[in-house]
C-alpha positions as CSV (number, residue, x, y, z in Angstrom):
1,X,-12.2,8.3,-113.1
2,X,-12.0,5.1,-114.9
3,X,-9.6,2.3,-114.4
4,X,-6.5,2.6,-116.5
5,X,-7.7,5.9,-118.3
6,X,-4.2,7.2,-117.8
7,X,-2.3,4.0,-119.1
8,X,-4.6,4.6,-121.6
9,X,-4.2,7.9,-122.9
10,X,-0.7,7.3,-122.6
11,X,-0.7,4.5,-125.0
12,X,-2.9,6.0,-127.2
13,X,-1.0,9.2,-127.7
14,X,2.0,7.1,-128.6
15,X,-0.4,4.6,-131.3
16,X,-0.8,8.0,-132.9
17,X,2.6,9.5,-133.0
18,X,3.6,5.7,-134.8
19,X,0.8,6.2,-136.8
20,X,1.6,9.5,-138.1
21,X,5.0,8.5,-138.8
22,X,3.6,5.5,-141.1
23,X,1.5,8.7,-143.4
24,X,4.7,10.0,-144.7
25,X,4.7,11.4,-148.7
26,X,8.0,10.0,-149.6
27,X,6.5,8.2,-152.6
28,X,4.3,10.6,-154.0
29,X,6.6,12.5,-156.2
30,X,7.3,9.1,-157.7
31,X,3.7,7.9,-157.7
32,X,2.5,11.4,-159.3
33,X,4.2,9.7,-162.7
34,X,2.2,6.3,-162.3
35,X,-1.1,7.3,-161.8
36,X,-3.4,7.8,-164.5
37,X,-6.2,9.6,-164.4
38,X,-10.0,8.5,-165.3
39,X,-13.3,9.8,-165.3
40,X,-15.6,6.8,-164.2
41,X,-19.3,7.4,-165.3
42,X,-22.1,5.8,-167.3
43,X,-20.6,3.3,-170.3
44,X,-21.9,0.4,-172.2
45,X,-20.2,-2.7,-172.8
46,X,-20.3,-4.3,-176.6
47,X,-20.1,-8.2,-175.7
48,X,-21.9,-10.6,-173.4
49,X,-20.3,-10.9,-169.7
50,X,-20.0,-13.9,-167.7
51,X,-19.6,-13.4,-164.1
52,X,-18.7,-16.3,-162.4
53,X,-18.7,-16.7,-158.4
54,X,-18.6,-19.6,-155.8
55,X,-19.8,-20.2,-152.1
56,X,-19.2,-22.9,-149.5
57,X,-20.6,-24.2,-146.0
58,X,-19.2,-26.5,-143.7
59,X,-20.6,-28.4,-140.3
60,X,-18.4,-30.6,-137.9
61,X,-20.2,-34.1,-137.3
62,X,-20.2,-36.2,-133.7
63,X,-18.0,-38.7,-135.5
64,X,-15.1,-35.8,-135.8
65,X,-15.8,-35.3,-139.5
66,X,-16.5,-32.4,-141.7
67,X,-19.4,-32.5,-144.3
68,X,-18.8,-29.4,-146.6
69,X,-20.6,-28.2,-149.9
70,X,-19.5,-26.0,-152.8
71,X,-21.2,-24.4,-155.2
72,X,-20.2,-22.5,-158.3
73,X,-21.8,-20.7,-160.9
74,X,-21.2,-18.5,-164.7
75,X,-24.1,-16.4,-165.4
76,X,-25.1,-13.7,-168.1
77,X,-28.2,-12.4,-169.2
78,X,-28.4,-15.5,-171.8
79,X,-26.5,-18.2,-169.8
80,X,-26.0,-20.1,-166.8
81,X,-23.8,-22.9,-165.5
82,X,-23.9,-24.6,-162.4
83,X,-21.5,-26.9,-160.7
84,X,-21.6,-28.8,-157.0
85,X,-18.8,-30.6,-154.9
86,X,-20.2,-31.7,-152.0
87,X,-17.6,-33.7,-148.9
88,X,-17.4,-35.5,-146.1
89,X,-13.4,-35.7,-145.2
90,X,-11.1,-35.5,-142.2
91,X,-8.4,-33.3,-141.4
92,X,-6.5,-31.9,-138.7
93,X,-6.3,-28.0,-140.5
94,X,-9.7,-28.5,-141.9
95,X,-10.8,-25.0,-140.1
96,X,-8.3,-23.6,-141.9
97,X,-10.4,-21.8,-144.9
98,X,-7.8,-22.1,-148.0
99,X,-8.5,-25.7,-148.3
100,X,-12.1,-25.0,-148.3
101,X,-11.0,-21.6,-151.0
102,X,-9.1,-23.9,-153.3
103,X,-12.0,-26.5,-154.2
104,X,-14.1,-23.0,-154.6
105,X,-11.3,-21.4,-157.0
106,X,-11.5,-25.0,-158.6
107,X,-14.8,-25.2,-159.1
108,X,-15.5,-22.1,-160.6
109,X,-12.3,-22.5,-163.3
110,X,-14.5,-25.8,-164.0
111,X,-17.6,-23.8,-164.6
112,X,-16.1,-21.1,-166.7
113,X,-14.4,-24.2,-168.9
114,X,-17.9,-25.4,-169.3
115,X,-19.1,-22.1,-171.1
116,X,-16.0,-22.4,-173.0
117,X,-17.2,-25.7,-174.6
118,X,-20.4,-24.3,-174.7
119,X,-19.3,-21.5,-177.3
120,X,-19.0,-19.1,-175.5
121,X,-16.3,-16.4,-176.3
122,X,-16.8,-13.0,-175.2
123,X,-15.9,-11.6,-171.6
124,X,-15.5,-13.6,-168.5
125,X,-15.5,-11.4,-165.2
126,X,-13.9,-13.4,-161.8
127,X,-14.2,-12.3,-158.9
128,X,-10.6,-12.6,-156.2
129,X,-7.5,-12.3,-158.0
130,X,-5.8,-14.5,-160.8
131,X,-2.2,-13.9,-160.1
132,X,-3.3,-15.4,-156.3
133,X,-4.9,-18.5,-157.9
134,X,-1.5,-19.0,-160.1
135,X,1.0,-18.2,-156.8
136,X,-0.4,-21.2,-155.0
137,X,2.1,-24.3,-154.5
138,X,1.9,-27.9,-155.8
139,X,1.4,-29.9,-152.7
140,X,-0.5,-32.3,-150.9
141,X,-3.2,-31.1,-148.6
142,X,-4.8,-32.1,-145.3
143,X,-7.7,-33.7,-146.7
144,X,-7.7,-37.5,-146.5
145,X,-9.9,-38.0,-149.9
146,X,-8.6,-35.2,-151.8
147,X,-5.0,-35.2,-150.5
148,X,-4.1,-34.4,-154.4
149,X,-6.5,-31.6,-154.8
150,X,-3.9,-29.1,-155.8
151,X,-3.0,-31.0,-159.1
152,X,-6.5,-31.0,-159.9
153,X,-6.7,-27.3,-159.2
154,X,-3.3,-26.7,-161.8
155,X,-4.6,-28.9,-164.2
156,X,-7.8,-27.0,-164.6
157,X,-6.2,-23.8,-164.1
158,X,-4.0,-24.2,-166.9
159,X,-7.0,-26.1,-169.5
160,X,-9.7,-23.1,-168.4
161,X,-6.9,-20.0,-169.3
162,X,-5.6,-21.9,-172.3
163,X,-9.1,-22.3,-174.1
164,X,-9.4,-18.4,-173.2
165,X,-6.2,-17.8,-175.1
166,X,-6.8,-20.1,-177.9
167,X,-10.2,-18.5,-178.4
168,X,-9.9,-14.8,-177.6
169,X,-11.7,-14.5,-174.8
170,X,-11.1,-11.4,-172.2
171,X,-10.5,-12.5,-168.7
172,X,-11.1,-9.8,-165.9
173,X,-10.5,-10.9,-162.0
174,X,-11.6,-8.0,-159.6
175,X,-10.5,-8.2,-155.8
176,X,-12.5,-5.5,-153.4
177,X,-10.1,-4.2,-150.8
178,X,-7.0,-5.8,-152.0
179,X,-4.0,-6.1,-149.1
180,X,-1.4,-6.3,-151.8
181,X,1.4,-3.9,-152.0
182,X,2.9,-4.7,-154.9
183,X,2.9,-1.4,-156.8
184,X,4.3,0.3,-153.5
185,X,6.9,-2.4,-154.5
186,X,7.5,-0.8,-157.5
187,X,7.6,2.5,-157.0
188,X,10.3,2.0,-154.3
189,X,12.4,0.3,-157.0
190,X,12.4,3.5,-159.2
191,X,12.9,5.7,-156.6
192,X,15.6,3.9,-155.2
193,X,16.8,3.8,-159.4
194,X,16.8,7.5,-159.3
195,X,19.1,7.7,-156.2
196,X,21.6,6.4,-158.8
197,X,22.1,2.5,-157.3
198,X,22.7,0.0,-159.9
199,X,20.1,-2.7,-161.0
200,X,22.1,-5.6,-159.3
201,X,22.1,-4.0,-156.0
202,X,19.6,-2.6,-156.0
203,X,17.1,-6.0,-156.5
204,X,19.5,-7.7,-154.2
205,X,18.6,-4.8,-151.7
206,X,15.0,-4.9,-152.7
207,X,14.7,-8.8,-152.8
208,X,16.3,-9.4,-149.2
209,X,14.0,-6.5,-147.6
210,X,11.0,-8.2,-148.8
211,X,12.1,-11.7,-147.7
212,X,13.2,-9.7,-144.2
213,X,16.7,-11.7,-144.8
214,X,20.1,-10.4,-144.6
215,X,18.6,-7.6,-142.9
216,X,21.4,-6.1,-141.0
217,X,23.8,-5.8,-143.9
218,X,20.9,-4.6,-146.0
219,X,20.0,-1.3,-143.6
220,X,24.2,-0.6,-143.6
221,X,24.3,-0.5,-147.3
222,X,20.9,1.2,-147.7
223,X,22.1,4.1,-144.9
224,X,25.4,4.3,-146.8
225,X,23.3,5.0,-149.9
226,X,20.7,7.5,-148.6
227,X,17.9,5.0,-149.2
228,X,17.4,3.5,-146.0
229,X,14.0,4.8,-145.4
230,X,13.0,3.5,-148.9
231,X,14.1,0.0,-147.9
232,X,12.4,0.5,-144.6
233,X,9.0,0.9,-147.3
234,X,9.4,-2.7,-147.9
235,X,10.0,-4.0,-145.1
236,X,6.8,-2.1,-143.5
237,X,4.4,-3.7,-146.6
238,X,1.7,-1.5,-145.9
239,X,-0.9,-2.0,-148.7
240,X,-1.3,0.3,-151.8
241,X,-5.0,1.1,-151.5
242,X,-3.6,3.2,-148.1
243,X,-1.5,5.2,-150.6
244,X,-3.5,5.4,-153.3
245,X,-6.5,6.7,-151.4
246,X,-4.3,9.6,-150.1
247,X,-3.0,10.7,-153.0
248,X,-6.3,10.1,-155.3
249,X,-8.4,12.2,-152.5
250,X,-5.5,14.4,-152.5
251,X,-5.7,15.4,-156.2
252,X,-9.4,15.1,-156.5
253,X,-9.4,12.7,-159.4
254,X,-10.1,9.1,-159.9
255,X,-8.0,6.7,-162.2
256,X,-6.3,3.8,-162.0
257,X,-2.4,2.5,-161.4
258,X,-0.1,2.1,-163.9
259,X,-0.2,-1.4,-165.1
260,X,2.5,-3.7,-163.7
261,X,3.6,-6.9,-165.0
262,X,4.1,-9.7,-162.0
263,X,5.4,-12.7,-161.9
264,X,6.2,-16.0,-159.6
265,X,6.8,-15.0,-156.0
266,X,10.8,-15.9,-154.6
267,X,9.1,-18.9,-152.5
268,X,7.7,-20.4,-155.9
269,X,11.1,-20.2,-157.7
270,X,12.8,-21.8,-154.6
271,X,10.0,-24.5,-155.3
272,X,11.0,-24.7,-158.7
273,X,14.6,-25.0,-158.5
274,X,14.9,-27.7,-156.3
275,X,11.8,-29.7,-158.6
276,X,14.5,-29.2,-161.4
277,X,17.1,-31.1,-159.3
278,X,15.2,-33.9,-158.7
279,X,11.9,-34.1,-159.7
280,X,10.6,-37.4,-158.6
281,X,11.9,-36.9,-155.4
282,X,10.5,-33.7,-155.1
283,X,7.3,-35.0,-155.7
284,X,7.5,-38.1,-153.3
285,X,8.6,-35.8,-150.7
286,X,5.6,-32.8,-151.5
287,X,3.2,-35.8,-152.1
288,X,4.0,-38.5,-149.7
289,X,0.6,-40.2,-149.3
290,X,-0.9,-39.6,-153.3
291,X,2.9,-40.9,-154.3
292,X,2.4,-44.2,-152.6
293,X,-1.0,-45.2,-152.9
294,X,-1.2,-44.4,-156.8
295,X,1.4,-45.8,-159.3
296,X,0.7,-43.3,-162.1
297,X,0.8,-40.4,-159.6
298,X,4.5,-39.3,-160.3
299,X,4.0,-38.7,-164.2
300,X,0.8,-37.1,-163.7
301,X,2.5,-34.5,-161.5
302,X,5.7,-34.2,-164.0
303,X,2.8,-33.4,-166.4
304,X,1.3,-30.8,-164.1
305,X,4.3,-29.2,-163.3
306,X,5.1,-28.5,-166.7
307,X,1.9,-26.8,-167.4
308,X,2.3,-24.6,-164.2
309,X,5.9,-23.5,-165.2
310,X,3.7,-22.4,-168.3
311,X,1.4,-20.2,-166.6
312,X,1.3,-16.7,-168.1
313,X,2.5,-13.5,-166.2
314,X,0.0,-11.2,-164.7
315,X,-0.7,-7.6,-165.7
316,X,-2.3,-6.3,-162.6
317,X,-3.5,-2.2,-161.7
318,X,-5.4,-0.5,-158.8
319,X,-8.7,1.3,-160.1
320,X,-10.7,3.6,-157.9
321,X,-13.8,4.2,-159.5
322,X,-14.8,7.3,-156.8
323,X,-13.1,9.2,-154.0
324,X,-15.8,7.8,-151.6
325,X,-14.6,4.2,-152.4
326,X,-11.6,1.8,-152.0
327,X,-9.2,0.5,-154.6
328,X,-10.6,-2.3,-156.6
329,X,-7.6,-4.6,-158.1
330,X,-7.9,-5.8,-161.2
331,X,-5.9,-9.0,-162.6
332,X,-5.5,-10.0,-166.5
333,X,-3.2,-12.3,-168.0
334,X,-0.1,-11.3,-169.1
335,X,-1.1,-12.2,-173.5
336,X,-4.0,-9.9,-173.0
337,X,-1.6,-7.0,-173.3
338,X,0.2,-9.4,-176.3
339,X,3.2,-10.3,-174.0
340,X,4.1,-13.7,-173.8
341,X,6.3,-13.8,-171.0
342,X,5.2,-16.6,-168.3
343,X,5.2,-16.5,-164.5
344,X,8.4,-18.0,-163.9
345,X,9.8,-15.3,-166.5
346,X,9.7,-12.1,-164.3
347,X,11.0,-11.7,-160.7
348,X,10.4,-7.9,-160.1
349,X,7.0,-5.8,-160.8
350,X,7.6,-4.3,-164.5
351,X,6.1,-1.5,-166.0
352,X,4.1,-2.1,-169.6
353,X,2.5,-0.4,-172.6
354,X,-0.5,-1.1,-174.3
355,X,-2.8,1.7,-173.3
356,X,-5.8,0.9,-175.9
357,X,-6.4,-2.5,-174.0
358,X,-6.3,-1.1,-170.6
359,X,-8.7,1.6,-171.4
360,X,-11.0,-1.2,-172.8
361,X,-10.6,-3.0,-169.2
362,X,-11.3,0.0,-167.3
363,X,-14.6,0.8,-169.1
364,X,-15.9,-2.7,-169.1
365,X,-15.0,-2.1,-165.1
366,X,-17.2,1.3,-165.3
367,X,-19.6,0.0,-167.0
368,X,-20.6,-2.4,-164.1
369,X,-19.7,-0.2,-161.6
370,X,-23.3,1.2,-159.1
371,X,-22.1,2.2,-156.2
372,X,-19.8,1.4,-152.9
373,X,-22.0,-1.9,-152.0
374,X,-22.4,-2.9,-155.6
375,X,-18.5,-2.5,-157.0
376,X,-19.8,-4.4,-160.1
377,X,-23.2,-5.3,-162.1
378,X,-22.3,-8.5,-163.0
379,X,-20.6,-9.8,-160.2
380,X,-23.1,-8.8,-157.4
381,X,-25.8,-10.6,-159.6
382,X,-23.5,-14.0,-160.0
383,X,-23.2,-13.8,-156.1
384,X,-26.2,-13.1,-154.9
385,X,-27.5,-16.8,-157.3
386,X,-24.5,-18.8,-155.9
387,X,-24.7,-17.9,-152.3
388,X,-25.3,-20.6,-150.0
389,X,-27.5,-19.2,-147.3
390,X,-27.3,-21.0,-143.9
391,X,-30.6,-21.6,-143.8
392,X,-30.9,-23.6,-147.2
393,X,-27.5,-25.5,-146.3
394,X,-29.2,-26.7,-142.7
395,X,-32.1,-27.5,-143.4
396,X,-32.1,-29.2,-147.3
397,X,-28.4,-29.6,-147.7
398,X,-27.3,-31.1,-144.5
399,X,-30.3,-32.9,-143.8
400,X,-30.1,-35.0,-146.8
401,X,-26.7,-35.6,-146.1
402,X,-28.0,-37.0,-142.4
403,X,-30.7,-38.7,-144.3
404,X,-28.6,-40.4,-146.7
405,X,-25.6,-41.4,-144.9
406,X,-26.7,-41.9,-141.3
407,X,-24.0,-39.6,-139.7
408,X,-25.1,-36.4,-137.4
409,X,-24.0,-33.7,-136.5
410,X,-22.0,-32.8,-133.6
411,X,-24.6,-33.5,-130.4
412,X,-24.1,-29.7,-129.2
413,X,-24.6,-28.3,-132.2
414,X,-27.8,-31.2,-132.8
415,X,-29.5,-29.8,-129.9
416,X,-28.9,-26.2,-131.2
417,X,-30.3,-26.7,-134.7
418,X,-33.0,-29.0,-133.8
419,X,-34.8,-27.8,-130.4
């Protein structure tokens, strides 16, 4: 017998009785009201689509430096726009891959702005989600030459989806396999509305379960309300594609969520409160280096900040184009649907109207649907031109770099690449 095959099957019996108490149905009377049935199947799309994508690679060098390249691209079947940032910086967190995703986000709201001036004014498809790119904070990163990055990243954000709205172009962002769990969010609120608590505690409830603060008292009042396993729903956040896969394979029809408004997260209104306070000092503080190396620095960043506060809301569904598939999420701004509310105008996921437009969405989404390794047409063309294969960044890309600025890379890695 194998070591530790008891141990084992003990442990194992008790993953699954945990697991099994995780697939409980206490939503699906509630989600039952919020999904929306669609048939998914051949469609054409009137307009021209521009997919736009990014990649990235990175190598460590013997001096302790990181040389990293980005590339981005917009491509339709009549255009294409190309943009490169290429890096040699240093930081302590410069593993960490969000610094590396934010100068790819960047890039490719650069790229899409460049179409823009071009003329073009039709459909732009992004792949990741918008309402991510808009949650990020205002602050200085690791990188020694690009410690301000992030105000470059909200001042093209804001430019790139204010010439969309000023010229009536359609933005779609698709995220494959999102781990969100916002609309489990919601549908917890109006189940917990139906057990007849009022709206003021019952987003103080809500709010503090997400946060995991105030915990204890939160479980007393939500046992001596009948809602405590609701609240423990939040507190779990398991992710909506789990649920919506159950209940979609369970009903044998495909569809999508009902669309839910979303606004700034409680961390960026904490943010935002205390920049309202004090402002330069805020900045000083979130900027230290950029703030006193560059005497214009503080009034660019009162600038930014204003155009971030002006973000627009989100309108953001789950669609599941088959049974055999995952939830894709789809994220549109919030004027799309002809509401002008902004980010820091809604706290809690809200329900909306405007049917028409989302069944426009949802067959441009259809249209470039294939299969489950081809989610979308456009988007699988726009990254398969953008990727940065390793072999093309090793042996053109960082050879150059060698070439042209005399530092190597790391000696272990040297001998590895160049036998």
């Amino acid at each position: 017998m194998p070591e530790f095959l008891s141990e084992y099957i003990r442990e194992l019996s008790a993953v699954v009785d945990r697991i099994g108490a995780y697939d409980r149905d206490i939503l699906n009377d509630v989600f039952r009201r919020y999904w929306l049935p669609f048939p998914f199947g051949s469609m054409t799309v009137d307009g021209e689509v521009l997919a736009v994508d990014s990649s990235s690679a990175k190598h460590a060098t013997e001096e302790g430096g990181v040389f990293y390249v980005v590339r981005a691209m917009a491509l339709s079947n009549q255009r294409r726009y190309r943009k490169v940032s290429v890096g040699y910086d240093f930081s302590p967190n410069f593993h960490d891959l969000p610094l590396i995703s934010r100068i790819m986000e960047h890039l490719e709201h650069a790229v899409a702005k460049d179409a823009i001036e071009d003329g073009f004014d039709d459909i732009i498809l992004m792949d990741g989600s918008l309402y991510g790119r808009m949650s990020h904070l205002l602050k200085e990163t690791d990188f020694v030459e690009r410690r301000a990055l992030m105000v470059d990243y909200f001042e093209m954000l804001h430019s790139f989806l204010d010439a969309c709205r000023r010229n009536g172009i359609t933005v779609v962002s698709i995220s494959k396999e999102s781990r969100t769990s916002f609309f489990r969010t919601f549908l917890v609120g109006k189940a917990i509305e139906e057990m007849g608590v009022d709206d003021s505690l019952r987003d103080f409830i809500m709010q503090s379960a997400i946060e995991r603060t105030n915990i204890s008292n939160v479980l007393g009042l939500a046992e001596s309300r009948g809602i405590a396993e609701l609240v423990m729903e939040l507190i779990r956040r398991q992710p909506d594609f789990q649920m919506i896969l159950r209940y979609a394979r369970g009903i044998k029809k495909t569809g999508c969520t009902t669309p839910l408004l979303l606004g700034a997260t409680a961390r960026w209104h904490r943010e935002y409160n205390l920049i309202k306070n004090d402002a330069e000092n805020f900045i000083r503080r979130r900027f230290p280096v950029s703030s006193a190396t560059d005497d214009g620095f503080v009034e660019r960043v009162l600038n930014v900040m204003s155009a971030v506060e002006n973000l627009p809301a989100v309108v953001s569904f789950h669609v599941l184009p088959a049974l055999n598939d995952t939830p894709m999420r789809v994220d549109v701004p919030a004027w799309m649907f002809n509401i002008n509310k902004r980010m820091c105008d809604v706290r809690m996921p809200e329900s909306i109207s405007g049917y028409d437009k989302l069944k426009e969405i949802i067959e441009l989404i259809s249209a470039g649907y294939c299969d489950l390794r081809n989610y979308n047409i456009w988007l699988s063309a726009v990254d398969s031109a953008v990727k940065l294969r390793k072999d093309v960044f090793e042996n053109v890309y960082l050879r150059k770099f060698e070439e042209f600025i005399g530092i190597y890379s790391a000696r272990g890695d040297r001998r590895a690449r160049f036998p």
